[in-house]
OpenMM code with the backbone's topology and positions (N, CA, C; nanometers):
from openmm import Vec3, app, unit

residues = "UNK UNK UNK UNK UNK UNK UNK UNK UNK UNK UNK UNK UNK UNK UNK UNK UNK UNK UNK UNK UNK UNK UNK UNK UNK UNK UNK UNK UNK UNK UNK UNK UNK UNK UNK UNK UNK UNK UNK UNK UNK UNK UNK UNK UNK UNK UNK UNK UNK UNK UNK UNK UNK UNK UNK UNK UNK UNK UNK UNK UNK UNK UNK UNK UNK UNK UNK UNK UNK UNK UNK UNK UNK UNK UNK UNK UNK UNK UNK UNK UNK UNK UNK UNK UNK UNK UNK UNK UNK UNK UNK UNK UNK UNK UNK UNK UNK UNK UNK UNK UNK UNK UNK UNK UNK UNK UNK UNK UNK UNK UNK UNK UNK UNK UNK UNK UNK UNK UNK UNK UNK UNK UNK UNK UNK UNK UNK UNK UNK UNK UNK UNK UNK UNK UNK UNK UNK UNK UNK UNK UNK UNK UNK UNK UNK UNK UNK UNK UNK UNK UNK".split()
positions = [
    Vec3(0.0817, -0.1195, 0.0000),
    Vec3(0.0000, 0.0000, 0.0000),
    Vec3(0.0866, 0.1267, 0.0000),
    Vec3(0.1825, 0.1003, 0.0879),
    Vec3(0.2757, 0.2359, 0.0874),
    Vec3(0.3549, 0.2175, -0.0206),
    Vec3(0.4094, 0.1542, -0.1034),
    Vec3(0.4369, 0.1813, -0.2671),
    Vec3(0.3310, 0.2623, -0.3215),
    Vec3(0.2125, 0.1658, -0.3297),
    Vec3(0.1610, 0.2590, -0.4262),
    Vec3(0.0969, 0.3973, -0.4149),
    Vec3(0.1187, 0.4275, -0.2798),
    Vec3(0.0993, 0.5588, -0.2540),
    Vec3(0.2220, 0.6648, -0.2833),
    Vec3(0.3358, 0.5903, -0.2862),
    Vec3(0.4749, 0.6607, -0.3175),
    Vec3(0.4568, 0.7141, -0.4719),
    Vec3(0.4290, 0.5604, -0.5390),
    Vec3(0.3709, 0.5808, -0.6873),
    Vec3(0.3052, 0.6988, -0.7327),
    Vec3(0.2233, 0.7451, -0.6998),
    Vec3(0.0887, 0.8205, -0.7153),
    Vec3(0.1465, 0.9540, -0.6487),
    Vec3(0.2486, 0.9929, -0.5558),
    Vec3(0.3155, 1.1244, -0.5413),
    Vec3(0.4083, 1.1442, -0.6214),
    Vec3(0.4857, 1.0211, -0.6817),
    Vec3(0.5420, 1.0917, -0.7295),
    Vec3(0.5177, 1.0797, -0.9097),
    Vec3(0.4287, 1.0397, -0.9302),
    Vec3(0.3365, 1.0702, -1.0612),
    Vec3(0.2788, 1.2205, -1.0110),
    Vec3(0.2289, 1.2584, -0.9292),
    Vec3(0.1640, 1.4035, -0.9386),
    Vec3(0.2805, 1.5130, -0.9441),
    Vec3(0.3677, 1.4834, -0.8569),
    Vec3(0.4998, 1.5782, -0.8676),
    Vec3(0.5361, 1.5454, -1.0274),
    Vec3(0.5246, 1.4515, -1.1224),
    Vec3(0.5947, 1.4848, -1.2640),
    Vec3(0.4851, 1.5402, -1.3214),
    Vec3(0.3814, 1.5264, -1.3156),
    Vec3(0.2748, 1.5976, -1.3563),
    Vec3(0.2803, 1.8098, -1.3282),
    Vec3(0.3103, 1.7975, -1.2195),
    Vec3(0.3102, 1.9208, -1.1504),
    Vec3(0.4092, 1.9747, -1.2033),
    Vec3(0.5052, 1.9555, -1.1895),
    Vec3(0.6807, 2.0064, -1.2684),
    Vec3(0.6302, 2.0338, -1.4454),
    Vec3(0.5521, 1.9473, -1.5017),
    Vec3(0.5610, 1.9291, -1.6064),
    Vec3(0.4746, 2.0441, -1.6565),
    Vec3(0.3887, 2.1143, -1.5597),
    Vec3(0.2414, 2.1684, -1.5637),
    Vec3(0.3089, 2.3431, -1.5700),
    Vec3(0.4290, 2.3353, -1.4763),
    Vec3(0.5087, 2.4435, -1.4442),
    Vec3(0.5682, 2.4769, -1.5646),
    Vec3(0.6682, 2.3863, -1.5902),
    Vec3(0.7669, 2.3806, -1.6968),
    Vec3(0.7011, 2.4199, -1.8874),
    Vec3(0.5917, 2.3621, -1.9222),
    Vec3(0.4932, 2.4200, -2.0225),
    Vec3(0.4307, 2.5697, -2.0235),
    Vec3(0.3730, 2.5961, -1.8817),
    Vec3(0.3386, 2.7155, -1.8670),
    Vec3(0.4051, 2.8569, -1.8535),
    Vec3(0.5145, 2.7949, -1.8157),
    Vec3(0.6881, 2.8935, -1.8407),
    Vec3(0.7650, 2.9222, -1.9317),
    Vec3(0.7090, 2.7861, -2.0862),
    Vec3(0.7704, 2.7873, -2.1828),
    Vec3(0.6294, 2.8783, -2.2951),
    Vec3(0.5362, 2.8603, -2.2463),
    Vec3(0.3875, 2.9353, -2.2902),
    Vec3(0.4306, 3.0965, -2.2669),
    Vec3(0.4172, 3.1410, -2.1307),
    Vec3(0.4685, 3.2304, -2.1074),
    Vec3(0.5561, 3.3282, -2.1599),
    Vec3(0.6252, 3.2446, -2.2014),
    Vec3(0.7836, 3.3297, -2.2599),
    Vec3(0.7542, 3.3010, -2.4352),
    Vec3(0.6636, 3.2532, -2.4888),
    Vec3(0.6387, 3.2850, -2.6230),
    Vec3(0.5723, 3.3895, -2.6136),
    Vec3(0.4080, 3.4047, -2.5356),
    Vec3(0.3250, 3.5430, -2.5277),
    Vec3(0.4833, 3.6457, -2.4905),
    Vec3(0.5498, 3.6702, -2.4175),
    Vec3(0.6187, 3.7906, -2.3956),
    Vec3(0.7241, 3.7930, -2.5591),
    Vec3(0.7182, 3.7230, -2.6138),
    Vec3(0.8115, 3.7882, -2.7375),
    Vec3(0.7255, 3.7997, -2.8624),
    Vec3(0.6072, 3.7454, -2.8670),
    Vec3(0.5200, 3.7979, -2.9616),
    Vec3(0.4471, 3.9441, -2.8916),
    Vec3(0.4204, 3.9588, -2.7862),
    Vec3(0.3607, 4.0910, -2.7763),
    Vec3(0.4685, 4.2057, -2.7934),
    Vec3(0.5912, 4.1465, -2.7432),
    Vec3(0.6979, 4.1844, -2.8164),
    Vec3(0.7440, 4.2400, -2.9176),
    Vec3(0.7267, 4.1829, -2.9985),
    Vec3(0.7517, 4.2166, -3.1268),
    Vec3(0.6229, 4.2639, -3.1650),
    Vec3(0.5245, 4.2632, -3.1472),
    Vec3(0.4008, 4.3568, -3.1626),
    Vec3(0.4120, 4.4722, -3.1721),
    Vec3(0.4443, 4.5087, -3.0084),
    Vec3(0.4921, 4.6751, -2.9708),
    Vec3(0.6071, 4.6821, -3.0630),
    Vec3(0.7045, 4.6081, -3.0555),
    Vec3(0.7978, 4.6937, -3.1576),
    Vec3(0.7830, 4.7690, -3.3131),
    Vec3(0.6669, 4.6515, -3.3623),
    Vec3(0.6427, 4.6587, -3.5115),
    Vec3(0.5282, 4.8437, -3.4839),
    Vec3(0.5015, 4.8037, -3.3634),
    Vec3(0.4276, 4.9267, -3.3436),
    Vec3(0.5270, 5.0660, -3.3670),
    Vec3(0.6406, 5.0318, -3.2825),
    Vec3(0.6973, 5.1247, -3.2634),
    Vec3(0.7472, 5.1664, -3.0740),
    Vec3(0.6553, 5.0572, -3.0238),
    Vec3(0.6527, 5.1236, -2.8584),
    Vec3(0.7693, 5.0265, -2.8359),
    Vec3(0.8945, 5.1448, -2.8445),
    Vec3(1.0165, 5.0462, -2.8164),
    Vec3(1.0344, 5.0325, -2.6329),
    Vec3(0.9744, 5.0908, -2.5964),
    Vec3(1.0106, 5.1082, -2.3857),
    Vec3(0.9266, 4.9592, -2.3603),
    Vec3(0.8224, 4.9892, -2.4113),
    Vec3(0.7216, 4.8391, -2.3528),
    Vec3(0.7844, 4.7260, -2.4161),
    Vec3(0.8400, 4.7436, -2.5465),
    Vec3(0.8704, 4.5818, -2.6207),
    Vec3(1.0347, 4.5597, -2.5904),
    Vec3(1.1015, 4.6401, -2.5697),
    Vec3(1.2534, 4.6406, -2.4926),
    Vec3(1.2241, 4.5590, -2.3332),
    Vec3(1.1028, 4.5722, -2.3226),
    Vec3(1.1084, 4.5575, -2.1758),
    Vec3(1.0341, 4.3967, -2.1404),
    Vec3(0.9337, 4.3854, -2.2517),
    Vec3(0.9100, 4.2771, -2.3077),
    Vec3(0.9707, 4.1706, -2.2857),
    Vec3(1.0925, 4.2382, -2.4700),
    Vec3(1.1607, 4.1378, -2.4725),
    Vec3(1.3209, 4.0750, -2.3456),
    Vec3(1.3223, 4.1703, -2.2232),
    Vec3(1.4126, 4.1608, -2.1580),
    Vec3(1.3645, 4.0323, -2.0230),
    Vec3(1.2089, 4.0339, -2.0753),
    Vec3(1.1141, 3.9572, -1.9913),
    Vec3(1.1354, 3.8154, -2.0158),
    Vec3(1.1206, 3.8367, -2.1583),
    Vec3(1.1768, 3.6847, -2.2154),
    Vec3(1.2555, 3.6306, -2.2216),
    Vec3(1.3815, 3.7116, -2.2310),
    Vec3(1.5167, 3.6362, -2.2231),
    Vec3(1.5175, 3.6046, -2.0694),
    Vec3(1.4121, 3.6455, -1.9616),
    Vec3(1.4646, 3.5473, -1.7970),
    Vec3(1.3801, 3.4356, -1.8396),
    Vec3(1.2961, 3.4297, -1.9296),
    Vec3(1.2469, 3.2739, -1.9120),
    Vec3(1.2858, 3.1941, -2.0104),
    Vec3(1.3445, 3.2792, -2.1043),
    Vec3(1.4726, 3.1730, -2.2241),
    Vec3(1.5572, 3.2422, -2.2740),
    Vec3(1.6390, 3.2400, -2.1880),
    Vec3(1.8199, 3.3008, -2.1989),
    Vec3(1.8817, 3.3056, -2.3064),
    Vec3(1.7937, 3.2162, -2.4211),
    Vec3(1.9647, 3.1348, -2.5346),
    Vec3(1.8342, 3.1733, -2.6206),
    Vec3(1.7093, 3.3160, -2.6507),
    Vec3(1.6569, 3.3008, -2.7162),
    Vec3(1.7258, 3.4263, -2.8277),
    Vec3(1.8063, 3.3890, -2.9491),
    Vec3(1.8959, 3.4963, -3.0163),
    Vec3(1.7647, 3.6014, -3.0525),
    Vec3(1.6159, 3.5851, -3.0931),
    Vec3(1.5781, 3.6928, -3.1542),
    Vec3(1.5005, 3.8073, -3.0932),
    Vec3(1.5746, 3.7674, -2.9667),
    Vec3(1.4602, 3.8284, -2.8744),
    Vec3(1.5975, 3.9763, -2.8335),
    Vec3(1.7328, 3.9020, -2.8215),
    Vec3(1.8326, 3.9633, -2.8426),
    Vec3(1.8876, 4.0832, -2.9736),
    Vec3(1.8622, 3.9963, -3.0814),
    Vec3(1.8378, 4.0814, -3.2059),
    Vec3(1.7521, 4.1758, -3.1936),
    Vec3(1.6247, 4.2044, -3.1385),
    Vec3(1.5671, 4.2973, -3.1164),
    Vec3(1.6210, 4.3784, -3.0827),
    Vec3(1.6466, 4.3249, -2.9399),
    Vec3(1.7481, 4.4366, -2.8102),
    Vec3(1.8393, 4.5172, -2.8622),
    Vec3(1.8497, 4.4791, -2.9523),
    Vec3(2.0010, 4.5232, -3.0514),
    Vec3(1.9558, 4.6271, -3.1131),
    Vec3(1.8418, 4.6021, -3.2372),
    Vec3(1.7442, 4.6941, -3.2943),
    Vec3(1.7233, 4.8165, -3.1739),
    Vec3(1.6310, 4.7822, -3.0931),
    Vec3(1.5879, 4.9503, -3.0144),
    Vec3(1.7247, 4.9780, -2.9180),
    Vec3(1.8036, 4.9323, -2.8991),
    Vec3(1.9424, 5.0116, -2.8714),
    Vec3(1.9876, 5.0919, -2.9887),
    Vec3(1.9886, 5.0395, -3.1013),
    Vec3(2.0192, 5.1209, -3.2148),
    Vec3(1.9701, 5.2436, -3.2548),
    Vec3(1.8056, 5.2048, -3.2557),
    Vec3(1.7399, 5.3506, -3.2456),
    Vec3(1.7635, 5.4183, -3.1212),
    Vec3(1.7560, 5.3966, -2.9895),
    Vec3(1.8050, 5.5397, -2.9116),
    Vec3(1.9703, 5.5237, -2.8566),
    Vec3(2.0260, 5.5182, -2.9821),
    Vec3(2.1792, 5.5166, -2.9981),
    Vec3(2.2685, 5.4598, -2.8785),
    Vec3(2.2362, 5.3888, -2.8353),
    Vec3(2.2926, 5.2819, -2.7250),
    Vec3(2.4012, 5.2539, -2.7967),
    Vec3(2.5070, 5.2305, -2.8283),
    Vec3(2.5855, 5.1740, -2.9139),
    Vec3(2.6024, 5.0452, -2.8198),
    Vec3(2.6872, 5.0763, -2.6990),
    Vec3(2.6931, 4.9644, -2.6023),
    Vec3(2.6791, 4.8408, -2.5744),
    Vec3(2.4879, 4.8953, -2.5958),
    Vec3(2.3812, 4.7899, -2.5334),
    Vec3(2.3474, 4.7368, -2.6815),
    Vec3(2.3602, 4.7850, -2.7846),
    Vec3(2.3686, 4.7571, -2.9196),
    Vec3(2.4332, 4.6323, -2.9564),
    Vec3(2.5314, 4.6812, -2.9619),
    Vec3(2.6618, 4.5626, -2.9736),
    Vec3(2.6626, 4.4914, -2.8830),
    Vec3(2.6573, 4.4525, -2.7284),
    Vec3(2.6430, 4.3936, -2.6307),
    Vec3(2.5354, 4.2783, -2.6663),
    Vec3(2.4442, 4.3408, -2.7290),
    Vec3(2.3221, 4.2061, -2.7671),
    Vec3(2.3424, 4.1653, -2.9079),
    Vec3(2.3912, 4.2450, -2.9811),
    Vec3(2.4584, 4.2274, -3.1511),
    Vec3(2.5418, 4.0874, -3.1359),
    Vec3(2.6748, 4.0907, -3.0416),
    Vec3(2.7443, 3.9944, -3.0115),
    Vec3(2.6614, 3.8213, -2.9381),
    Vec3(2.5421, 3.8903, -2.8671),
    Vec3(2.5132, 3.7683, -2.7646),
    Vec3(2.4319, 3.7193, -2.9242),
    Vec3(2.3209, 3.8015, -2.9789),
    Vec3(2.2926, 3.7344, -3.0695),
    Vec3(2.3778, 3.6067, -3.1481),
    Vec3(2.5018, 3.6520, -3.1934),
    Vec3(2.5680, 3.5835, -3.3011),
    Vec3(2.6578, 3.4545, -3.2171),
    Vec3(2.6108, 3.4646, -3.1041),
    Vec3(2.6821, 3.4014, -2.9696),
    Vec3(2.6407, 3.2841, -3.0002),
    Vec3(2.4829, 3.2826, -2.9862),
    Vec3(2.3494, 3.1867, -2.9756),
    Vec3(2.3296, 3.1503, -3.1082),
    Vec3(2.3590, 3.2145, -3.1744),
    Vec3(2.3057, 3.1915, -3.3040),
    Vec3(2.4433, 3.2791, -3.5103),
    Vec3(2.5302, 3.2182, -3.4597),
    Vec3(2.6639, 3.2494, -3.5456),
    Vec3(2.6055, 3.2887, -3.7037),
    Vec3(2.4687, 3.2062, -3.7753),
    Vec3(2.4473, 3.2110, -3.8941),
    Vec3(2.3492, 3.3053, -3.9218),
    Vec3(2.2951, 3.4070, -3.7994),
    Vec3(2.1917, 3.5060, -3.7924),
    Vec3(2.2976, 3.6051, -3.8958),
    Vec3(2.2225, 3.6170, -4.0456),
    Vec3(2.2739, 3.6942, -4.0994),
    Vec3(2.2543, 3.8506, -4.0714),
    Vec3(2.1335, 3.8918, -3.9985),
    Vec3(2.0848, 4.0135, -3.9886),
    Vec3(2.1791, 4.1061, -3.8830),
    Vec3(2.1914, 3.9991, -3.8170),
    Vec3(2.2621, 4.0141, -3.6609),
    Vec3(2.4032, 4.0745, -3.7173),
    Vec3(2.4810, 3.9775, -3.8209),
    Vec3(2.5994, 3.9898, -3.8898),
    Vec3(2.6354, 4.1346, -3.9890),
    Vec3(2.4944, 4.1076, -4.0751),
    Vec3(2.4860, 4.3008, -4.1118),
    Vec3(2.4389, 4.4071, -4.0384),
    Vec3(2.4261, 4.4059, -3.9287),
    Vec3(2.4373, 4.4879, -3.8330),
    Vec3(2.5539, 4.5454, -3.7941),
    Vec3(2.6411, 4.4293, -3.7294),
    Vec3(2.7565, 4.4760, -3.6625),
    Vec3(2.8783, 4.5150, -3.7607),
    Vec3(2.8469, 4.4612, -3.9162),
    Vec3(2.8964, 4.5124, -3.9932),
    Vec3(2.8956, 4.6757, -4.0241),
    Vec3(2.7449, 4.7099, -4.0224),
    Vec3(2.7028, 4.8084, -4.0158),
    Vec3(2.7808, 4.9302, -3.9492),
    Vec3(2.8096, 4.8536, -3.8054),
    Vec3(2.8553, 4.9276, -3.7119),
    Vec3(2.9822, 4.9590, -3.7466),
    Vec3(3.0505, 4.8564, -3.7772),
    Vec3(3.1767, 4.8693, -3.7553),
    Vec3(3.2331, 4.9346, -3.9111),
    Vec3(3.1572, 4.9390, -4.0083),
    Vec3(3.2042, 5.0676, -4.0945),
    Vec3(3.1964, 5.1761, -4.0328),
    Vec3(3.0868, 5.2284, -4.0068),
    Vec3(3.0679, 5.3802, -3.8962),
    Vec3(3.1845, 5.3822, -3.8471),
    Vec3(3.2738, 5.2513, -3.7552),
    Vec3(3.3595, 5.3097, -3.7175),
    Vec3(3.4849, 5.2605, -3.7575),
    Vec3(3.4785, 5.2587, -3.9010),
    Vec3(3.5711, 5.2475, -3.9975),
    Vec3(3.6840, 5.1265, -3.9658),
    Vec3(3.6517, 5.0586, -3.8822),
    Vec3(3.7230, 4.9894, -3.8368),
    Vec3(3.7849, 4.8361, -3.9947),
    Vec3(3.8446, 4.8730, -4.0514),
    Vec3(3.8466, 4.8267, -4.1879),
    Vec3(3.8808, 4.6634, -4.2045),
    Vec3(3.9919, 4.6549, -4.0933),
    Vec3(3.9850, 4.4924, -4.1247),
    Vec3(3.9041, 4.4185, -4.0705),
    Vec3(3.8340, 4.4743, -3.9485),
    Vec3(3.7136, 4.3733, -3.9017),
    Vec3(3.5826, 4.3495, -3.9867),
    Vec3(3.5729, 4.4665, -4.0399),
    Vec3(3.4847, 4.4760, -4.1654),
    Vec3(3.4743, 4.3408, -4.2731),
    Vec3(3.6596, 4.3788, -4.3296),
    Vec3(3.6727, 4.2862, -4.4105),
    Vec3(3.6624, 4.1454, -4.3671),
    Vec3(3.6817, 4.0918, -4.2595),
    Vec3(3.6883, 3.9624, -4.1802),
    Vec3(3.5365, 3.9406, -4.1115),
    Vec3(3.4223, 4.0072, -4.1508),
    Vec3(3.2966, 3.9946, -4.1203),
    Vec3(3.2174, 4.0284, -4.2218),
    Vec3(3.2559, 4.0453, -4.3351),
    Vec3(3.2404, 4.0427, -4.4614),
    Vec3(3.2219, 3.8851, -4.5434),
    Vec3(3.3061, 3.8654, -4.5117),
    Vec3(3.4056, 3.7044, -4.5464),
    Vec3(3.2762, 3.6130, -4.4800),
    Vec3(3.2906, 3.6142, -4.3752),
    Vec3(3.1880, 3.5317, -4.3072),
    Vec3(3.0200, 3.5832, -4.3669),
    Vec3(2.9701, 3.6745, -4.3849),
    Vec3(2.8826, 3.7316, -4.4006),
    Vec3(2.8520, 3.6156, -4.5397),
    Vec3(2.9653, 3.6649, -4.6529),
    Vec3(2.9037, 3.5990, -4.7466),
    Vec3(2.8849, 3.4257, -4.7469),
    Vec3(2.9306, 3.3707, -4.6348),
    Vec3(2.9044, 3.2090, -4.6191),
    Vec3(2.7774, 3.1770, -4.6109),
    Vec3(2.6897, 3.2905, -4.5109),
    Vec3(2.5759, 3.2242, -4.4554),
    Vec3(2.4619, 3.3413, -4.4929),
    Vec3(2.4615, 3.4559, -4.6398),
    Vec3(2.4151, 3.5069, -4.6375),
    Vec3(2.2727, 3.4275, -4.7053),
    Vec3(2.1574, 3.4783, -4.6705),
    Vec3(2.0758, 3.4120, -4.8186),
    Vec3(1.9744, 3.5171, -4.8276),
    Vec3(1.9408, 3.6295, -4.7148),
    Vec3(1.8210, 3.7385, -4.7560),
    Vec3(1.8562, 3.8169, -4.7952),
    Vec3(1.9496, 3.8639, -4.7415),
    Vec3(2.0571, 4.0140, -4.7344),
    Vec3(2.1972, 3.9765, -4.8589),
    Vec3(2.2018, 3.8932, -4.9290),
    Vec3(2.3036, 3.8843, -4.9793),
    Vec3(2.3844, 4.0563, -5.1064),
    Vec3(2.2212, 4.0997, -5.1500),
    Vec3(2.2010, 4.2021, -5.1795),
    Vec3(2.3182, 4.2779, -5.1212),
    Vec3(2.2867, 4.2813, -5.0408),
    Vec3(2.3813, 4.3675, -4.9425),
    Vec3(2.5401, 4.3789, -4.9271),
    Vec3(2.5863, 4.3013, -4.9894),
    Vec3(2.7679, 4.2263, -5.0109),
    Vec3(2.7943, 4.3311, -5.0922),
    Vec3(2.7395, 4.3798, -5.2240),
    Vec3(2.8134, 4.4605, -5.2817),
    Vec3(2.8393, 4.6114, -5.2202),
    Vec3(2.7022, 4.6327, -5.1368),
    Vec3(2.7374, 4.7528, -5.0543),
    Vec3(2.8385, 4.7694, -4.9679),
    Vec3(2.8418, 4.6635, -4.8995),
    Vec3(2.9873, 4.6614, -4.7830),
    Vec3(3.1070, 4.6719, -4.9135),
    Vec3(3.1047, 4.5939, -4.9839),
    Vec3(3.2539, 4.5926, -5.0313),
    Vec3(3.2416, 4.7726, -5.0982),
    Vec3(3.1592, 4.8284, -5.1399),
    Vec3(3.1535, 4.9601, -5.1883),
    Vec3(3.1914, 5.0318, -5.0565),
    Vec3(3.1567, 5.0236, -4.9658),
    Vec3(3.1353, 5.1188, -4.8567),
    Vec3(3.3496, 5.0529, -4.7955),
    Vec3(3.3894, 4.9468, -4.8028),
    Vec3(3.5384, 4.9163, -4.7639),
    Vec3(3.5802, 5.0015, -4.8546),
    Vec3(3.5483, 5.0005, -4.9591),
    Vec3(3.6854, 5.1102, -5.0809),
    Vec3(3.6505, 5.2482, -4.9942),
    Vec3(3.5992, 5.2878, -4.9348),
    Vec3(3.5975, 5.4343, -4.8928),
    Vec3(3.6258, 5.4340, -4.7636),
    Vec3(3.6814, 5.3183, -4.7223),
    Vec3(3.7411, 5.3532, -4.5738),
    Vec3(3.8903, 5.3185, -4.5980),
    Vec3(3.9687, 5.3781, -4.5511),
    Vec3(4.1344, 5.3267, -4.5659),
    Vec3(4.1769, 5.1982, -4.4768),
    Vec3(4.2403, 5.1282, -4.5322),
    Vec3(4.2841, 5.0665, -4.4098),
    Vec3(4.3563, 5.0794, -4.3380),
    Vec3(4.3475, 5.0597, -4.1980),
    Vec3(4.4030, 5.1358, -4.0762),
    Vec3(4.4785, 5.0396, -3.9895),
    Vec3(4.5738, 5.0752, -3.9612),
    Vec3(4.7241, 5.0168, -3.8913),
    Vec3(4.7335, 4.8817, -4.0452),
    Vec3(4.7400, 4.8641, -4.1675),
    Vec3(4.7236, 4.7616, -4.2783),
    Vec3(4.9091, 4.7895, -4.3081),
    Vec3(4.9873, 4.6852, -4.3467),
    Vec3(5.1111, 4.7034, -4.3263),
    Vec3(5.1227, 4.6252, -4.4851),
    Vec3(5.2113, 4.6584, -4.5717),
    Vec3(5.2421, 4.5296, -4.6796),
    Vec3(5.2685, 4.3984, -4.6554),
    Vec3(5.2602, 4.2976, -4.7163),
    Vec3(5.2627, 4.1371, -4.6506),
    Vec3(5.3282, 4.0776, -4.7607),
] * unit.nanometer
topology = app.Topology()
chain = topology.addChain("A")
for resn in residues:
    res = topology.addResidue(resn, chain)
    for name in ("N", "CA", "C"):
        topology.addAtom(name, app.Element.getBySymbol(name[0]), res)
């Protein structure tokens, strides 16, 4: 009798864990679709805040990060920009968007061989943005290269 009462607790405890564990993973989809709601809206304070909601209930989620990246960009965070630019490509290396971003960035700051060495990679895993390759290499001829030595 006392087995099968052991049985039956601890069937409700996997039940219960399991009841938790779904509703946490439920949870944290509603916070990155309303998410990205407000953002598409435009209400970057509520969907920044959103999406900062979501990454405590899924840490390793890159697009919730990519966002973060996005409304740092618009109120010129550079920082917090790049800080989630990087975690993005952390979690997720073949996020091409993530990749022309920090490309992005790092022409602004002319920084020429990282460019060129995120360029390189860019074109491995591009397939939406590929468009976009001839611009970087247009936009490298107008930056010099900096500390570049003959080889």
């Amino acid at each position: 009798m006392k087995l099968k009462k052991m049985k039956s607790i601890k069937f409700l405890y996997i039940i219960f864990i399991s009841i938790i564990l779904f509703a946490n993973s439920s949870n944290a989809q509603n916070f990155f679709d309303e998410a990205k709601k407000k953002y598409e809206e435009k209400n970057y304070e509520e969907s920044k805040f959103l999406f900062q909601r979501n990454i405590v209930f899924n840490p390793k989620d890159a697009k919730s990060y990519l966002y973060l990246a996005k409304i740092f960009e618009n109120e010129e965070n550079e920082g917090e920009q790049i800080k989630n630019i990087n975690t993005t490509l952390l979690l997720e290396p073949n996020n091409e968007e993530a990749m022309f971003i920090l490309i992005k960035y790092e022409l602004k700051k002319s920084n020429y061989n990282r460019v060129k060495e995120l360029k390189d990679s860019f074109s491995m895993i591009c397939t939406n943005l590929c468009k976009e390759k001839k611009n970087i290499e247009e936009s490298l001829k107008d930056i010099e290269p900096q500390n570049d030595t003959k080889q």
